[in-house]
DRENVEX-69967 format. One line per field, with one value per residue (C-alpha): residue number from 1; residue in one letter; x, y, z. Coordinates in Angstrom, 3 decimals. Example, Ala and Ser with C-alpha at 12.3 -4.5 7.8 and 13.67 -1.06 7.14 Angstrom:
BEGIN
pamar <- (1;2)
vexlo <- (A;S)
X <- (12.300;13.670)
Y <- (-4.500;-1.060)
Z <- (7.800;7.140)
//
This chain:
BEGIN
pamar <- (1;2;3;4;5;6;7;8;9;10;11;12;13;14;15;16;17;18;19;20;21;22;23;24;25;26;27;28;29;30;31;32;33;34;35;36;37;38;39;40;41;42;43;44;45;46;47;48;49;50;51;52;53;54;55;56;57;58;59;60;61;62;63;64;65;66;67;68;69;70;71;72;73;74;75;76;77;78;79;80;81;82;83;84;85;86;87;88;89;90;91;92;93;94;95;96;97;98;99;100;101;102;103;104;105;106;107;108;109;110;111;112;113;114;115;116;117;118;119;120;121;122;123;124;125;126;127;128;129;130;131;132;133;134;135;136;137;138;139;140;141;142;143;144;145;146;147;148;149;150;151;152;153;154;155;156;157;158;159;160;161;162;163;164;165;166;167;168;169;170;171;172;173;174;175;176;177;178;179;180;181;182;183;184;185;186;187;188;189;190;191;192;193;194;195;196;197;198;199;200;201;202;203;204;205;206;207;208;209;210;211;212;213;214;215;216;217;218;219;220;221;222;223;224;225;226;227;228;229;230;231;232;233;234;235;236;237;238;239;240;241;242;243;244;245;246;247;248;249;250;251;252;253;254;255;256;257;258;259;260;261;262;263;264;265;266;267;268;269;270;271;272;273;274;275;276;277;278;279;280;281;282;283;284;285;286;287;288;289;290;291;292;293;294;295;296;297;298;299;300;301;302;303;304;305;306;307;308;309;310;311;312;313;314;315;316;317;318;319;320;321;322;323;324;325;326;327;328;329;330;331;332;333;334;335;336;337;338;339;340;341;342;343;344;345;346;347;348;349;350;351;352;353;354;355;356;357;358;359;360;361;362;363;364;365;366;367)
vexlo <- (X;X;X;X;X;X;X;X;X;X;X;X;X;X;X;X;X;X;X;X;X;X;X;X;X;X;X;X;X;X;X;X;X;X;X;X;X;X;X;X;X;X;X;X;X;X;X;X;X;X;X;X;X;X;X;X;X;X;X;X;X;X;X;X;X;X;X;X;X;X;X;X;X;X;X;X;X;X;X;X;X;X;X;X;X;X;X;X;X;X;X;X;X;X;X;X;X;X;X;X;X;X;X;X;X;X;X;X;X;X;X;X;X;X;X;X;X;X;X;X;X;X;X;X;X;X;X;X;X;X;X;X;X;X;X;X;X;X;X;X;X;X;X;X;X;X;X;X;X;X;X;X;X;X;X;X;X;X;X;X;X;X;X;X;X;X;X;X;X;X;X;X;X;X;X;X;X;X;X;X;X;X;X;X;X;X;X;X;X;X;X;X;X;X;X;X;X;X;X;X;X;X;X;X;X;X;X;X;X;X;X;X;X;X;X;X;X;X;X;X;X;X;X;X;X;X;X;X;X;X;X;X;X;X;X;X;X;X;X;X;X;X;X;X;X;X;X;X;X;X;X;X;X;X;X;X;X;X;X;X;X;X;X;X;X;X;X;X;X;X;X;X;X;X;X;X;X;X;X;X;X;X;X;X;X;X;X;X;X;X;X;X;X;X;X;X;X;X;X;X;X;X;X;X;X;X;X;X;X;X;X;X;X;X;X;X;X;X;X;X;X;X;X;X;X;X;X;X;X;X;X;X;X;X;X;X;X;X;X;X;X;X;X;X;X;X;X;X;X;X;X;X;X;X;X;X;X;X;X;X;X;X;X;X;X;X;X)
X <- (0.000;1.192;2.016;1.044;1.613;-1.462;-0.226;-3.582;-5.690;-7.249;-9.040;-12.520;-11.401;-8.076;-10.389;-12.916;-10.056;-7.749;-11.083;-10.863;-7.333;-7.694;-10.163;-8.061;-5.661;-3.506;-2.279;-2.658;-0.540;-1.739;0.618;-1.303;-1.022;-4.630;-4.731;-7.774;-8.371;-9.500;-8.165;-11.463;-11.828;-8.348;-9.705;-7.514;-4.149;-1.628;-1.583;1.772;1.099;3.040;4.273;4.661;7.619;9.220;12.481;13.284;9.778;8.986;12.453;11.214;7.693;9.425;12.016;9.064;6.756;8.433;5.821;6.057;3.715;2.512;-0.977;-0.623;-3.745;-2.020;-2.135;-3.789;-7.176;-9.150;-9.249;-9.457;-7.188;-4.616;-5.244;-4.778;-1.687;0.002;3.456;1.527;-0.122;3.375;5.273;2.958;1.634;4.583;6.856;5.343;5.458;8.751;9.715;8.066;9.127;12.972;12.537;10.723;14.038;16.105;13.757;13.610;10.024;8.950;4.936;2.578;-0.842;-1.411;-4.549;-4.844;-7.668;-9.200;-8.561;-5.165;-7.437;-8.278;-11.218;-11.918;-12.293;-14.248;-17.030;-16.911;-12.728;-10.781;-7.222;-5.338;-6.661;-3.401;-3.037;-3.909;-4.725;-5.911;-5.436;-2.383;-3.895;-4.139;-0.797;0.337;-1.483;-0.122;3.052;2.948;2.132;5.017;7.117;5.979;6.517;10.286;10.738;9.760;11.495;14.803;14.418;11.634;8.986;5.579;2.505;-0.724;-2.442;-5.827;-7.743;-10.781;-14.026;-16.764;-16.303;-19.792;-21.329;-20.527;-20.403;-22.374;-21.509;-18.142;-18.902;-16.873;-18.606;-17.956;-16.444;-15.947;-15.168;-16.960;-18.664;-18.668;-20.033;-23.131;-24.769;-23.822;-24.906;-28.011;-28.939;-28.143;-30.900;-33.349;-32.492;-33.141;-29.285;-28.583;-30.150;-31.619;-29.098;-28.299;-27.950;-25.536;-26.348;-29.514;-28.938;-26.735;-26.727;-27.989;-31.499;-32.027;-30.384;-28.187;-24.244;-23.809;-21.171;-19.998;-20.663;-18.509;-19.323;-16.278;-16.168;-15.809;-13.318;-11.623;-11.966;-9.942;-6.802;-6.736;-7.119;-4.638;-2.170;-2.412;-1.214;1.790;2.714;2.445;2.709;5.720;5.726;3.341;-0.052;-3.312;-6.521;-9.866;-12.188;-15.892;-19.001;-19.038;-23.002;-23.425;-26.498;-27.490;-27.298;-31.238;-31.160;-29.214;-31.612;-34.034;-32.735;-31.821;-35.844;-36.542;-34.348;-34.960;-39.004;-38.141;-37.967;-34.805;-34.998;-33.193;-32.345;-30.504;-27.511;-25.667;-23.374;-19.614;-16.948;-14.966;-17.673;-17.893;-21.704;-20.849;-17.999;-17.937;-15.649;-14.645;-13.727;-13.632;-10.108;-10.358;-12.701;-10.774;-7.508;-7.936;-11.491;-12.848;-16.625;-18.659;-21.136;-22.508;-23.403;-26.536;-27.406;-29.799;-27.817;-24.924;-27.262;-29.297;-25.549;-24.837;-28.131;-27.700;-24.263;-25.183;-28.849;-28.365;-25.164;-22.453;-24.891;-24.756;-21.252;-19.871;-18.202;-15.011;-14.868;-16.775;-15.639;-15.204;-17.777;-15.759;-15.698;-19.883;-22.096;-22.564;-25.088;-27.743;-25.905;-23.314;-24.587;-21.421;-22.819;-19.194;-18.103;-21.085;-20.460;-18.267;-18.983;-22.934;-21.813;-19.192;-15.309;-13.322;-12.201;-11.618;-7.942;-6.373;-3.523;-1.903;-5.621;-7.516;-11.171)
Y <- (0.000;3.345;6.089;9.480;12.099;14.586;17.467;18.483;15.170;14.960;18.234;18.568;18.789;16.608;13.325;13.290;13.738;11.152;8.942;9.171;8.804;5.576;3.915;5.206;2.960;5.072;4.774;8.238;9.150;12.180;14.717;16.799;18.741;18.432;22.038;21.805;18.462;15.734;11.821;10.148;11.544;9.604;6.264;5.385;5.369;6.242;9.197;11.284;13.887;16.676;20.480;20.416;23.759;20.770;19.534;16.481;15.474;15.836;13.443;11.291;10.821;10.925;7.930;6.067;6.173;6.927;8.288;9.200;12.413;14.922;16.775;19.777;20.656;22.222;26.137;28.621;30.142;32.697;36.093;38.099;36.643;36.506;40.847;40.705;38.430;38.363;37.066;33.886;33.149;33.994;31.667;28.279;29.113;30.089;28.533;25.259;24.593;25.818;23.387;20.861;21.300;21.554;18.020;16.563;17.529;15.547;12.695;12.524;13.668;16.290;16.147;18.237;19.264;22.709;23.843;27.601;29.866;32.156;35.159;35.287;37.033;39.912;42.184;40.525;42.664;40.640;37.832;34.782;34.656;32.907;31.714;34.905;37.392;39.172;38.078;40.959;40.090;42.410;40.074;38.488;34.978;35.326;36.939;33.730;31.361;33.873;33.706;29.885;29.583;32.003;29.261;26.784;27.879;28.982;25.327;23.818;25.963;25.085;22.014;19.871;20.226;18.540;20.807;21.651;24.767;24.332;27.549;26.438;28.777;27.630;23.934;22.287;19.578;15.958;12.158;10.813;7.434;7.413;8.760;12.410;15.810;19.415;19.534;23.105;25.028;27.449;26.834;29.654;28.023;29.146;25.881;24.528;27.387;27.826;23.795;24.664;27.305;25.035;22.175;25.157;25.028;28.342;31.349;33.259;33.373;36.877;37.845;40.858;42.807;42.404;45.416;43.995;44.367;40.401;39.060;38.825;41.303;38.993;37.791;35.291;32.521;29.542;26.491;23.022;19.553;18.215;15.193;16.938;19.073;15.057;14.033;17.508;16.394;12.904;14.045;16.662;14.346;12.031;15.668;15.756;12.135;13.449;17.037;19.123;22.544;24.798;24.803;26.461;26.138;27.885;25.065;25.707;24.990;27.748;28.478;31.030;30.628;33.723;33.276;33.513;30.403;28.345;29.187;28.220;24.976;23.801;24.623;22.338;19.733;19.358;20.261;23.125;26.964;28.838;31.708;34.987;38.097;41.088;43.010;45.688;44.576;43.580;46.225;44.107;41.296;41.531;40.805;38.085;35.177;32.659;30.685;30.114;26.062;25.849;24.952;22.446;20.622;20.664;20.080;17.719;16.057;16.806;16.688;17.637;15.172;17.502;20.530;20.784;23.610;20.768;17.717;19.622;20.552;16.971;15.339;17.790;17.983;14.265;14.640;17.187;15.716;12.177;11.109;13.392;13.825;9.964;9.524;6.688;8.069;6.846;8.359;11.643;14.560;16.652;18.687;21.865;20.721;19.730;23.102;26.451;25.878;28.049;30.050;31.427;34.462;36.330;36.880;37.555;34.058;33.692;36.992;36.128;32.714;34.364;36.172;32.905;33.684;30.997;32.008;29.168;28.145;24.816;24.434;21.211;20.061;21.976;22.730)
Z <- (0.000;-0.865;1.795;2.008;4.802;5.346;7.999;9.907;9.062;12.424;11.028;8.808;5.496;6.811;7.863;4.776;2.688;4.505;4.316;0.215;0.056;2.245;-0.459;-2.970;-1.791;-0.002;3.502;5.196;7.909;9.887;11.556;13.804;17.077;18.147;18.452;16.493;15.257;16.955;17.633;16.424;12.770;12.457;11.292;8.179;9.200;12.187;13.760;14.578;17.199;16.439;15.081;11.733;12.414;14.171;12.082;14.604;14.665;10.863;10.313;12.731;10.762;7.118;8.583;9.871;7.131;3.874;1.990;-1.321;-1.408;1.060;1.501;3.560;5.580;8.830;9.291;11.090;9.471;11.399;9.665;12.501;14.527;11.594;12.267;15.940;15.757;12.401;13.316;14.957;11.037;9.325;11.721;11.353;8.070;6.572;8.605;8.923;5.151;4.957;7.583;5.651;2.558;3.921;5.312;2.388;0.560;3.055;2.509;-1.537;-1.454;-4.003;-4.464;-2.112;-2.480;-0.554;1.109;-0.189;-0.061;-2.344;0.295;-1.548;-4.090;-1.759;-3.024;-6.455;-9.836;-11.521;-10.765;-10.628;-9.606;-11.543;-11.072;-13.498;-11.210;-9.085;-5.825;-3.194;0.103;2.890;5.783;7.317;6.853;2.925;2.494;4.725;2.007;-0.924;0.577;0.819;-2.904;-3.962;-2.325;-3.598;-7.295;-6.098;-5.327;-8.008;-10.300;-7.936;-6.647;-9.321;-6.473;-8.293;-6.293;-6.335;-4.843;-4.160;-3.203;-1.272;-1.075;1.412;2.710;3.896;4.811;6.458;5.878;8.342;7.339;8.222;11.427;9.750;10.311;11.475;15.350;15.591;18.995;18.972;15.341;13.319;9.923;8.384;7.678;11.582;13.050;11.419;12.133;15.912;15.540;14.153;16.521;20.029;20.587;20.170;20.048;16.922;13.874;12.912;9.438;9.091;6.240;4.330;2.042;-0.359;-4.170;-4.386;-5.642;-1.745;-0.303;1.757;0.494;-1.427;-1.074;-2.840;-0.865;-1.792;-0.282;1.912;0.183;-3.104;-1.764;-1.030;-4.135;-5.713;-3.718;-4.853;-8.775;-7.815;-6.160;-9.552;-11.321;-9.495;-10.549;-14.192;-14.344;-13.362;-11.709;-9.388;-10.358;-8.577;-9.180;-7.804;-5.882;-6.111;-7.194;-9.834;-7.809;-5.170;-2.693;-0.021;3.054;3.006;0.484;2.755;5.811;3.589;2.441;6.312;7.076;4.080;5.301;8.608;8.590;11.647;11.438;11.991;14.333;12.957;13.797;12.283;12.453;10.289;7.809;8.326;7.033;4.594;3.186;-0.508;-1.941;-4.085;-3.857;-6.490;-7.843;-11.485;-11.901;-15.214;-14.950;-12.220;-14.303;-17.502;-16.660;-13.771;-14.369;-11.204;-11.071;-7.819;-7.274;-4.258;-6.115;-4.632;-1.616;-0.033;-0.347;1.255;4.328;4.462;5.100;7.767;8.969;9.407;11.158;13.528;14.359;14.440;14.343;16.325;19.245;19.652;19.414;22.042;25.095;24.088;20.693;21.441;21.054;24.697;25.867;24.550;21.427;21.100;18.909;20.593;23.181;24.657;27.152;24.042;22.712;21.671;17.846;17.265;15.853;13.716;11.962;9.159;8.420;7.720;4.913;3.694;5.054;6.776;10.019;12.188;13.288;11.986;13.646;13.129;12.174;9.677;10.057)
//
């Protein structure tokens, strides 16, 4: 069985993806400092607790394991905390992958498959974004991921690295079935948040800004399954084994939904109202985010077979109603790490993922 290495697979988009790569054939081994992720979403391979700025420790995992390719998942992701504390979002961000890549030298290993963002875009000039816009990013954690890419390209043009940016919009959804879902602590995802509503766990969801220049007045974001988002790295990991060079793509639907449609589409789903209330807008959120694949799909097949607003929320909707609440003891999640109860009412975490920006922190676990 083959070996890969996936840095922050204890994480959301880290465990579906690990779960792919696994029935792919791969065997995933998962670096990850639980800062973030947790132990039970790693069900596919070992697990290596540990830094991924560590040298000693990333030698001791690349002497253990050999693998032959590396997906790169850990990093720090909240927006706002990537303002308060920049130098914390250069140093793991952009000093974790340097660490990385430095040790995947030592070790003969030269494919990687980066989790980017599309905030290395920065305020976008034209809609929907595709990859030739410039890269311009007004926050410290998508100059980190910009930053990251820039690197990347210097390596391969020095050293043959074979990688892969992918620039992620707005990860969603769950597999139930595998026992995989959003764990967030606090959540700060639309979808989650808005199912807590319906389900009396939290109070009323409030909907910043319903003035927009949209057909509803709300923003609208572009909302990708998880498991699609899985299936991108392993077509972009079978790049690398053909294709030489840095390459990026944008990873989306190509659809944007408001954040009234998704409301909408979790009170279809799960048969209950969601409470709302509402606030002024957010400086900074752009009306519309929206991905251009077109050259996902054509250059590396990849297909979403999620596209759909209400599948996406019927998986999580199933994750977050049925299955994560009956979780065994032993592989449960700590009480920490369960949805925003009652008793949390800071709106403050809720207010960018409402109008679609990733803001939670990764840390060795992404998601």
């Amino acid at each position: 069985m083959r070996t890969i290495l996936v840095t922050g697979g204890a994480g959301y988009i880290g465990s579906h993806t690990c779960q792919a790569l696994a029935r792919a054939g791969w065997r995933p081994v998962v670096l990850d400092d639980l800062s973030s992720g947790h132990p039970w979403a790693v069900q596919w391979g070992p697990l290596e607790p540990g830094d991924v700025r560590d040298p000693a420790r990333l030698d001791a995992v690349f002497a253990r394991h050999a693998p032959e390719a590396v997906i790169h998942f850990a990093g720090l992701i909240e927006v706002g905390a990537s303002v308060r504390d920049p130098g914390a979002f250069y140093a793991v961000n952009v000093g974790g992958s340097l660490a990385l890549l430095e040790a995947m030298r030592r070790h003969g290993v030269n494919r990687l498959i980066f989790s980017s963002t599309c905030a290395v875009f920065g305020p976008p000039d034209r809609l929907p974004l595709d990859e030739d816009l410039p890269h311009r990013p007004i926050s410290p954690y998508g100059a980190s991921k910009a930053m990251v890419e820039r690197i990347l390209a210097d390596h391969a043009a020095a050293h043959g690295l074979r990688a892969v940016a992918l620039r992620y919009f707005n990860a969603a959804g769950a597999d139930p079935a595998a026992g995989l879902g959003e764990a967030h602590a606090p959540e700060t995802h639309l979808i989650p948040l808005a199912i807590a509503a319906a389900l009396g766990q939290r109070p009323a969801l409030t909907l910043f800004g319903t003035d927009y220049d949209t057909p509803d007045g709300t923003c609208v974001r572009d909302f990708v399954h998880v498991n699609d988002l899985a299936a991108a790295h392993l077509l972009a990991l079978d790049w690398t084994g053909r294709e030489a060079g840095m390459h990026g793509f944008n990873l989306g639907n190509g659809v944007g939904y408001s954040v009234r449609e998704v409301i909408a589409a979790v009170e279809r789903v799960s048969g209950r109202p969601v409470p709302v209330s509402f606030g002024p807008r957010r400086a900074g959120d752009p009306p519309h985010l929206v991905a251009d694949s077109r050259r996902i799909r054509a250059r590396l097949g990849w297909n979403p077979r999620h596209p759909a607003i209400d599948d996406i929320v019927a998986s999580a909707w199933d994750w977050h109603h049925r299955v994560f609440p009956a979780l065994p003891a032993r592989l449960a999640p700590p009480e920490s790490l369960r949805p925003v109860r009652e008793n949390d009412d800071d709106p403050r975490p809720a207010t960018r993922d409402e109008n679609g920006e990733h803001k939670r922190r990764r840390g060795a676990g992404q998601g």
